[in-house]
N, C-alpha and C positions, 0 to 999 in steps of 0.2 A: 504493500500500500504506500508505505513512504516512498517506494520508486517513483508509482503513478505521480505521487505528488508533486516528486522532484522535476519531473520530465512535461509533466502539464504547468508548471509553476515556471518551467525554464530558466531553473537554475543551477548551478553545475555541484550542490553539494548539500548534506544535512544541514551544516552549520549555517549555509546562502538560507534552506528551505526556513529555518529556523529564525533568522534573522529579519527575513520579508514576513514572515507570521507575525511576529512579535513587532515592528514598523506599522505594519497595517493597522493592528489592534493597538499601539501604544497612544495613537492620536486620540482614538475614541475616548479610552481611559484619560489621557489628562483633561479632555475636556470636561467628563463628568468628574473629575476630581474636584475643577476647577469649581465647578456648579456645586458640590455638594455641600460648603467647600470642606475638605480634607489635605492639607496643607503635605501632609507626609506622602501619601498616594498618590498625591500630585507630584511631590519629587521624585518618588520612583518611577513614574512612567514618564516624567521628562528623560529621566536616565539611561530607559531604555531605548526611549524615540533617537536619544543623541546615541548611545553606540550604536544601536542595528542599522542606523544610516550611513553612519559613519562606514560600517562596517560591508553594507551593501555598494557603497562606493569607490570601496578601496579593491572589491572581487570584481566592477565592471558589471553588474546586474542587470537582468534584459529588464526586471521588475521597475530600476530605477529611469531607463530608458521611457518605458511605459508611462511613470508618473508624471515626466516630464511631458512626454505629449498630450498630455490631458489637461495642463496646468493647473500641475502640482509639484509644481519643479521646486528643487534645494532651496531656493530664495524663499518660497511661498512657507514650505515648509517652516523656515523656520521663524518668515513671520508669525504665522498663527500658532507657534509656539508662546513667542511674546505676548498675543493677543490674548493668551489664552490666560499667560499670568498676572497681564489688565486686570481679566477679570475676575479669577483669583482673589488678588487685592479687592478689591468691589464688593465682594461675596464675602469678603474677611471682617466688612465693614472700616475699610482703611482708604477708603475715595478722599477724606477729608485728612489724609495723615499727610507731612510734606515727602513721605518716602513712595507714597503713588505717585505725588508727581516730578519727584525725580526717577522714579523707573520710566512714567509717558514720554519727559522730555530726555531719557539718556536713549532710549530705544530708539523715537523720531531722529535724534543727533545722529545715531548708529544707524539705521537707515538711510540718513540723507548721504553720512559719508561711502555708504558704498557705490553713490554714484560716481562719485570722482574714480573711487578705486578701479572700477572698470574698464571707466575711460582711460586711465593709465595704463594697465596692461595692456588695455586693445592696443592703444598707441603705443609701446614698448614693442609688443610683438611685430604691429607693420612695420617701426623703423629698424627691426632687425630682422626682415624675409629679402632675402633676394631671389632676384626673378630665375635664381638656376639654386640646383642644389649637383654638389659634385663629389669626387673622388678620386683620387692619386692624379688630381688636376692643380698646376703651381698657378695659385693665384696673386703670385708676390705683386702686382702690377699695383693691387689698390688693395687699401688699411680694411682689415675686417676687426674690427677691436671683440673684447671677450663679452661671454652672454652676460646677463645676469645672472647672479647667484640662481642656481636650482628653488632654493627654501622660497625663492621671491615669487616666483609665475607658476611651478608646478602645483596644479591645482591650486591656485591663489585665488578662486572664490570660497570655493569650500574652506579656507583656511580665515579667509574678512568675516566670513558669516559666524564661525566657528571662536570669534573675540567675542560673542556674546557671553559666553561662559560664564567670567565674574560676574557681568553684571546679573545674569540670570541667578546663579549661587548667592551673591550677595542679598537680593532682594527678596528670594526666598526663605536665606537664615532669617533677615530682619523680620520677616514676616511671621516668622516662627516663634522667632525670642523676643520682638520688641527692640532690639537693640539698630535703633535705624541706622547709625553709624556705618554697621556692616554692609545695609545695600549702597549709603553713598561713597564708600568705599569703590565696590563692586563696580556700581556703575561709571565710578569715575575710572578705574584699570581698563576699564571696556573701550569707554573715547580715547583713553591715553594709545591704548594700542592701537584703536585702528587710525588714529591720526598718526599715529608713528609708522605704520605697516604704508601709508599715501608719502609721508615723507620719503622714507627709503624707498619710492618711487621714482621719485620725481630726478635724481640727478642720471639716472638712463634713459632720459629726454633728449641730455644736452648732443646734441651734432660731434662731437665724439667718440660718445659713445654710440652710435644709431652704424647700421650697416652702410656700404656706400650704396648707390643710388642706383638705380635697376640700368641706365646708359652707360655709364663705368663700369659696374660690372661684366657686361656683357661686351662692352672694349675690352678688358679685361682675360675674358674667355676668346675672344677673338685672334686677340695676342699669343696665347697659349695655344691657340688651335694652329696658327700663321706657323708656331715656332716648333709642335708637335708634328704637325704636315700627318695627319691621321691616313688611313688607306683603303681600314675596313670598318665597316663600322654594325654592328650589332645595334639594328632597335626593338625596342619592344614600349608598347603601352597596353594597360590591361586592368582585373579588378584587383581587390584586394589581393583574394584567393587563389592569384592566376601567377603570382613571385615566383613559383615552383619551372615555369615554363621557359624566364631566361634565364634560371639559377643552374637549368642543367645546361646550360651554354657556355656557361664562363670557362670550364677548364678549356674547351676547344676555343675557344676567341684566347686565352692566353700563350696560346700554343701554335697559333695560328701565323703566319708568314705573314710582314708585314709591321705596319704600326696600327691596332685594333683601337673602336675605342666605344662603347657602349652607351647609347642615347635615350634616356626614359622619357616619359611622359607625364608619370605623374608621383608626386614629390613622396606619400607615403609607401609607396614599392619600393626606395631608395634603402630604408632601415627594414627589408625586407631582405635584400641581394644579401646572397652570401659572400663573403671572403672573395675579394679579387683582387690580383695585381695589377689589372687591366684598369687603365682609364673609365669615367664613370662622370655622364652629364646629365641633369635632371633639368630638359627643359619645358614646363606646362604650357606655356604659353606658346601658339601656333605660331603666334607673327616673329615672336625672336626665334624659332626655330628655323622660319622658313627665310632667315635673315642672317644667320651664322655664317661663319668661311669656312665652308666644308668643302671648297673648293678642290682638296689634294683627296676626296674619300673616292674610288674608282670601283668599289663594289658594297652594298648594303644588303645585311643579313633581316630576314622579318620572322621569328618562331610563331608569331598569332595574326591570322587577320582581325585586323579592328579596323574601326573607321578612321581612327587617326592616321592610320600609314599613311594618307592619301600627301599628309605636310611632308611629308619626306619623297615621297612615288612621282611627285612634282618636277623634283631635279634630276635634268636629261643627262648631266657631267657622268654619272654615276648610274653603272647596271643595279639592278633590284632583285634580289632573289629571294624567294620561297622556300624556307627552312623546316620551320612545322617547330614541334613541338614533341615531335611523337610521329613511329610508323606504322600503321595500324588499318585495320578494313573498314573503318567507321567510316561515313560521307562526309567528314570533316578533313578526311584526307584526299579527297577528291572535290574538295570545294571549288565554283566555277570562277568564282573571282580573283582564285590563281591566275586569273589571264591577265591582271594589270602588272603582273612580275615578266622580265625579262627571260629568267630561269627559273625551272620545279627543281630543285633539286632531293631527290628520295633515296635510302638504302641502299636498296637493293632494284633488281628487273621487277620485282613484283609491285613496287611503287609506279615504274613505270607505266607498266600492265594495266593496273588500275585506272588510270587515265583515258588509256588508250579504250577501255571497256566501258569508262560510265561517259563518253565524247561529252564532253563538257567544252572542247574549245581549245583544250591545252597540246599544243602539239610536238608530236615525239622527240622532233630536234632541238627543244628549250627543256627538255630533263634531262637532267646529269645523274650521275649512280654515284653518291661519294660515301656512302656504307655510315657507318655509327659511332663517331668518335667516340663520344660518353658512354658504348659498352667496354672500354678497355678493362674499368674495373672489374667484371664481374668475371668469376672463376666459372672457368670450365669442368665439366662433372669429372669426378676419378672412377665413378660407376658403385661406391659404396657411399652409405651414409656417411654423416660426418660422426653421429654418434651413435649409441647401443639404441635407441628408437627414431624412427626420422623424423624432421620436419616440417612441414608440410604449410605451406603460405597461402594463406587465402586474402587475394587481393584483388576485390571485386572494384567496377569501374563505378562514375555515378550517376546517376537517374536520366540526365540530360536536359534539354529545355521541351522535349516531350515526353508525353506516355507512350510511347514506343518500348513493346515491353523486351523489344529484344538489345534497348539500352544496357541496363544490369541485370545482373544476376540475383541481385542483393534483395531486390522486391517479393520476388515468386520462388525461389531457390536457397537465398542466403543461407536462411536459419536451418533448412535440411541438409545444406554443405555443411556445416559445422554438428549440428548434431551428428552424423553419419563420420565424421572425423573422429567428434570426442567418442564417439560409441565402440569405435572400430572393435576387431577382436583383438586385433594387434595394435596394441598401447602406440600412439604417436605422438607429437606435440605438435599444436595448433598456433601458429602466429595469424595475427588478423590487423591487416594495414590497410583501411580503407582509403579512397578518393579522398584529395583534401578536400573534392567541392561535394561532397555528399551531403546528402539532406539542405543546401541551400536552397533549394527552389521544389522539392517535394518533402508536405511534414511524412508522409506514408515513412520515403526513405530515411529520416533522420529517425523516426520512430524504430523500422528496423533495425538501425545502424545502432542502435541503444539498446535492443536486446541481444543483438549477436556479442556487445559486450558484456553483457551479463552473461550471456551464457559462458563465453571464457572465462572469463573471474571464478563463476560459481565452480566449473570445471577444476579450474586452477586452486583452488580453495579443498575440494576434494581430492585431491591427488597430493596434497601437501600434508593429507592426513590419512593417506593408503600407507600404510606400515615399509611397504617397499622402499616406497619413494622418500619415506621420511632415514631411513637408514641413509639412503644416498645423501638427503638433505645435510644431512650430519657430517658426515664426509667433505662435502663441500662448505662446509660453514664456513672454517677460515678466509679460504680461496673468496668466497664472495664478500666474506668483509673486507678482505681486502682490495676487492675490485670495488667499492663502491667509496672506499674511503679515496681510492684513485681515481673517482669520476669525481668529487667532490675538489680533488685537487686539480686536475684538469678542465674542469669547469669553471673553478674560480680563474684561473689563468688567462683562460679563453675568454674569459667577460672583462677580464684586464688591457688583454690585445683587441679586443673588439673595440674600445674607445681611444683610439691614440693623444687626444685632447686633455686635459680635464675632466671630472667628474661634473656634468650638470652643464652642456657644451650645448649651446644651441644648434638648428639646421646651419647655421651663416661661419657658426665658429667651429663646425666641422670639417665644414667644408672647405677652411682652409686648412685647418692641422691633419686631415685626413689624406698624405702622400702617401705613394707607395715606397717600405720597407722592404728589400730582399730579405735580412735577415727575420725580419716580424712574419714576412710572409711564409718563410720559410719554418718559423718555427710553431704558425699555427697547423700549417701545412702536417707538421709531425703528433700536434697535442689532438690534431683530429684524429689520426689514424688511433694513436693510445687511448682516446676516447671511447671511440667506436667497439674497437677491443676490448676495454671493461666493462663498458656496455653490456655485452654480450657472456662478461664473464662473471658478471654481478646478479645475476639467478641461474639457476638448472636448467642445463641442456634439455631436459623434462618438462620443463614449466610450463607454460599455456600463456601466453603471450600476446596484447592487445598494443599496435604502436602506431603510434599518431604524431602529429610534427613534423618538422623536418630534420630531426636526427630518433632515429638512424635514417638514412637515406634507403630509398625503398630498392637499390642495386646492394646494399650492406644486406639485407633482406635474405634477395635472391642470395649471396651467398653463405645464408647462414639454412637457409631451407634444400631440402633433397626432390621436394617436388612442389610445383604450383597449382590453385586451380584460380582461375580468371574469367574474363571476360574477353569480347572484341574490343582489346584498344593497343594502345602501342605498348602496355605490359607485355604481355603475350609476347608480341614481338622480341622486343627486348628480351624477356626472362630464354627465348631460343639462344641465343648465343651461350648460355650455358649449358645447353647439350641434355640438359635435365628434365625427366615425361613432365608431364603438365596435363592438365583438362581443363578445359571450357564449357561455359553452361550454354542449351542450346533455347536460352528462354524465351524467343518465340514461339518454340515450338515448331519447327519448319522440318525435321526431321534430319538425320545423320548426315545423309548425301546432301539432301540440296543445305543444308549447312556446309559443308563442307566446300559443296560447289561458290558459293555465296563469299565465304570469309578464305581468301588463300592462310592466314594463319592458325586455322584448326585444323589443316590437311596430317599433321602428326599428333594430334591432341588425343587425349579421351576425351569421349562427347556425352556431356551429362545432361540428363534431363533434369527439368524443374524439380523433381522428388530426391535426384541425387545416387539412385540406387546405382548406379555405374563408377561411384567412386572406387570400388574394391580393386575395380584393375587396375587404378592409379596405385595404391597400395601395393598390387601384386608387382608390378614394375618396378617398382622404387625399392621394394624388400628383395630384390630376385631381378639381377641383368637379365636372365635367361626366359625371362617371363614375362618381356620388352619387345613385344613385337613390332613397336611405332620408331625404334633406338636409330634405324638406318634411315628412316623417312625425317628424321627428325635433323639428320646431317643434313641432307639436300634441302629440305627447306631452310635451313639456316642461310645457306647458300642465297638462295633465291632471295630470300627476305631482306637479307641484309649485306650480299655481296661477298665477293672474295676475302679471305685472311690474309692474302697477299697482293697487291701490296696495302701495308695498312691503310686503316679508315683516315686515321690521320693526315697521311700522304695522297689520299686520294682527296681529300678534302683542301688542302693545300693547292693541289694542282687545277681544284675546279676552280677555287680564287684567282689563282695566278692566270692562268687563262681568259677568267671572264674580266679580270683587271686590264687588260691587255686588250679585248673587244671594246672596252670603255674608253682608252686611250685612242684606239683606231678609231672610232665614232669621233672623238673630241677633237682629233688630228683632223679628218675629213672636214669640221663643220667651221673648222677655222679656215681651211684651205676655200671653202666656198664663203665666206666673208669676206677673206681678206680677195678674193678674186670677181667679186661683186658687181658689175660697173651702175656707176647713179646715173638716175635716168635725163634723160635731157632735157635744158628747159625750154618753154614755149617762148616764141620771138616776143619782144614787148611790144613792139611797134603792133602785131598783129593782136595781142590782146591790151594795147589802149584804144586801139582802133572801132572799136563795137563790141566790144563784148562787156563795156561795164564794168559795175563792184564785180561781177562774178568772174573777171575776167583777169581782176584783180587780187581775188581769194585766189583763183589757180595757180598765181604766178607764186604767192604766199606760201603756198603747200608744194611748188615743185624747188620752193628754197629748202622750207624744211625737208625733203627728201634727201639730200646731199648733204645735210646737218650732219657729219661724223659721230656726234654725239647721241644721236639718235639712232635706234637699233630698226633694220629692215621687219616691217611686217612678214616679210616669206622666212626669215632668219628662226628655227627653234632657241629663244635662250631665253632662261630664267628671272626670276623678279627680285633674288635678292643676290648678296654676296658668293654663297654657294654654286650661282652659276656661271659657264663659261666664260674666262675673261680674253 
């Protein structure tokens, strides 16, 4: 029952469920305290209203999200908190006492001052935004001075509203003892502070401290781009949800031939990116995007279609190519609006294929095969498990933006994948790494997605109290305290290099202490790998296992499992370069063949229907080579999917840049060759147009001046509208 509650109340914990109960009902209570009146039950449930807020604000509460939209927001709150002990006093029979009305006029004081308060931060915060946010980008050209102190803006309304305290403490002791003293104390600590909290405002006003100005800036950036001379450039723009899609990019753009350099969109994806050496430009704004000197960039990567590509797909200097995000048989892999890219570039033939099958427009000689950079990591099968029971990944995709139920698995399938796992006859371990974007846009899926973890937990709860398992548990106790005291110290380290600045470092004043470290990089480079490793060494190879986030990474995953079951998406794919069986749910319903005909990467699969009862030959596979009848189907598709091992994904990936850099340069070579060889057109004789032909004869002559204007670009001429284009 307390689950239902937790998961219909949307919030992520007893203590959250707990706290929104007691918030709700603590309002009602002091009001009838107030009324009754009861001075002491009044202070307890003011008590409680100020923690369980407090405390629903500091977990991020969808509940406190809610209140606000209704207008019941923090502020409101904690007016008719005060209001409440107006009346209070009223009901005490103290309207005529001088300590009512020094609580009316300290409270109106403390209300009026938080307008200013506001307005200062707001104004703090705009004169420290600049129009870019960056990374291992030298912006020594212009002054970024340091933020404000952290204690001043983080959360700085909840912290103005939250100087109510003395006064509210004091005027209630007074109220209690008589001893008026106490509340004009109270309420005098109340003004002192929040005039003092507007003071230490007000000196990150002055034009010193404020960031420089959104045209310096961006000279600034221009300078550094002049002086960088970029080549390739990675963009992406996207939701929240969507960080995961250029984060698996980064090692192949650092790796990548050239001078790379990564262009976002929008500012919160920025403390999303993981770890890169690579350059890193956040620009939101379309017109200075489409305004920069990206003049030296000769090929641009896209892993999402969005609408925003269109500000970058604009400049003719530079080819555009279609990267994706993922290889996969889903129709997002053969989307038609691949046709505004120069080149598709896919895996393997089977990307090709696709194309050429769903004719959408994309034609065979603009797709390139440049295979899979980002599967370097994942280990290839040795044909036995890793440990005494195997692992077994279930990493279903998610819902989609339709009911299409041959979306996921997770709808109609899920929960009989994983029961039929934890049931098996031969004991396995269940890891479960769902979609990040699950349940965003279906409650159905987010509902399932919530009891598939429950059922691992309770599973995992169970097996930690099987007598077997607990002897082993025993055995392994040290090893695991030790591995966790080791993520504790690799963690903290890691949150150390994640900040190169200051503690409490604003967007503007990261942006400039945020260069790139070879050694920094280098050595977060190695506290990931030690990480991931205790990770994994910090419960039983046995356990039952629910992982969510972005560590572990869902290829640390695949190689921590002996077999997968999935969905159609670029998992599947992916998870083939490890050579290891797999299934797929056929949750349409379409049946083995024309499944199979339909998705080229289930052609080596086990094919599960929605009930799941075909899981046992994954098992019989995974426990037994010889019981593998998909093992050789399972090479050639790899093949196909994702291309040759030799030469690497890398070097093919390489050679498609270099190449298409070079198509880029020959186009820019030609369009200069036809400018500069242009002839102006001739002008008409004067005499013949003063002669009769009037003002209009007069505009012509007007307009075949300006035609031979040098400075003026030929209407037949392709060139672009800002800096970034041909010069």
């Amino acid at each position: 029952m307390i689950s239902t509650a937790i998961r219909l109340a949307r919030v992520g914990s007893r203590a959250e469920l707990l706290a929104a109960v007691l918030m709700v009902l603590g309002y009602p209570c002091v009001m009838v305290a107030a009324l009754l009146p009861d001075i002491w039950f009044f202070a307890a449930a003011t008590a409680v209203t100020y923690v369980a807020d407090w405390y629903l604000h500091q977990r991020g509460s969808y509940l406190i999200n809610r209140l606000g939209k209704v207008r019941v927001g923090l502020s409101i709150r904690f007016l008719l908190r005060q209001l409440m002990i107006i009346l209070l006093l009223a009901r005490l029979d103290l309207a005529e006492e001088p300590v009512f009305y020094a609580a009316v006029a300290c409270f109106l004081l403390f209300y009026g001052l938080q307008a200013p308060h506001g307005a200062l931060t707001t104004l703090i915060r705009l004169r420290r935004s600049l129009p870019i946010v960056t990374r291992n980008v030298d912006l020594h050209a212009v002054r970024i001075p340091d933020a404000p102190p952290r204690a001043l803006l983080h959360r700085s309304s909840e912290k103005m509203l939250h100087l109510d305290l003395p006064a509210v403490a004091g005027v209630l002791i007074a109220a209690g003892t008589g001893e008026d003293v106490i509340g004009y104390i109270g309420a005098s600590v109340t003004l002192v502070l929040a005039v003092g909290y507007n003071a230490l405002l007000v000196p990150y006003l002055r034009r010193s401290r404020r960031a420089p100005s959104a045209p310096a800036a961006l000279k600034a950036l221009d300078t550094w781009l002049g002086e960088y001379q970029p080549t390739v450039v990675l963009y992406f723009s996207g939701s929240t949800e969507s960080a995961y899609q250029c984060n698996m990019w980064l090692d192949t753009m650092a790796a990548v031939e050239g001078r790379p350099l990564i262009v976002m969109r929008e500012r919160n994806l920025v403390a999303q990116l993981a770890d890169t050496s690579v350059p890193v430009v956040c620009v939101p704004a379309g017109t200075h995007l489409m305004n920069l000197n990206l003049s030296t960039v000769r090929v641009c990567l896209y892993p999402a279609n969005v609408g925003k590509n269109i500000h970058m797909l604009r400049v003719p200097t530079m080819k555009h190519v279609f990267i994706g995000h993922g290889d996969s048989d889903k129709l997002a892999s053969v989307n038609p609006f691949s046709k505004v890219y120069d080149e598709v570039w896919t895996a393997g033939r089977a990307g090709r294929d696709r194309y050429a099958l769903a004719d959408v427009g994309i034609r065979d000689e603009d797709i390139v095969e440049v295979g899979r950079p980002q599967l370097a990591p994942i280990e290839s099968w040795t044909g036995t498990t890793k440990n005494a029971i195997p692992t077994v990944l279930y990493a279903p995709t998610w819902e989609g933006w339709d009911d299409n139920p041959g979306n996921t698995s997770l709808l109609l399938a899920g929960e009989n994948i994983v029961r039929r796992l934890l049931n098996a006859d031969s004991p396995v371990r269940v890891v479960y790494k769902p979609h990040p974007f699950t349940g965003i846009r279906s409650a159905k899926a987010k509902a399932v997605d919530a009891r598939i973890k429950a059922l691992v937990a309770t599973a995992a709860q169970k097996r930690a109290a099987d007598p077997r398992w607990v002897k082993e548990a025993s055995a392994a106790a040290e090893g695991q305290r030790a591995a966790k005291a080791e993520l504790t110290r690799v963690q903290a380290r890691l949150a150390a290099l994640a900040m190169p600045g200051r503690s409490g470092g604003d967007e503007s004043e990261e942006s400039r202490v945020a260069l790139a470290d070879p050694a920094r990089q280098a050595e977060i480079a190695t506290l990931r790998a030690e990480w991931n490793d205790a990770y994994w060494r910090s419960f039983g190879w046995w356990e039952h296992r629910t992982v969510t986030g972005p560590q572990p990474k869902l290829y640390d995953c695949f190689n921590q499992a002996d077999a997968m079951v999935s969905d159609i998406s670029s998992v599947v794919s992916d998870f083939i370069a490890s050579g290891k069986p797999y299934a797929v749910t056929d949750s349409a319903e379409l049946g083995a063949d024309e499944f199979k005909r339909q998705n080229t990467a289930v052609r080596a699969a086990v094919i599960l229907s929605n009930d799941a009862a075909e899981i046992d030959g994954l098992l019989r596979a995974v426990a037994d080579p010889s019981a593998d009848p998909l093992a050789g189907a399972r090479r050639e598709l790899k093949t196909y999917l994702l291309g040759p091992d030799e030469p690497t994904s890398m070097d093919q990936f390489n050679a498609a840049v270099q190449e298409l850099a070079a198509k880029a340069e020959a186009r820019n070579a030609g369009v200069a060759q036809r400018i500069g060889g242009q002839q102006p057109a001739p002008l008409p004789d004067p005499e013949a147009a003063s002669s009769g032909a009037g003002d209009g004869a007069a505009e012509l002559v007007a307009e075949a001046e300006a035609a031979v204007d040098p400075d003026m670009p030929s209407p037949d001429v392709e060139i672009g509208t800002g800096p970034s284009a041909l010069r």
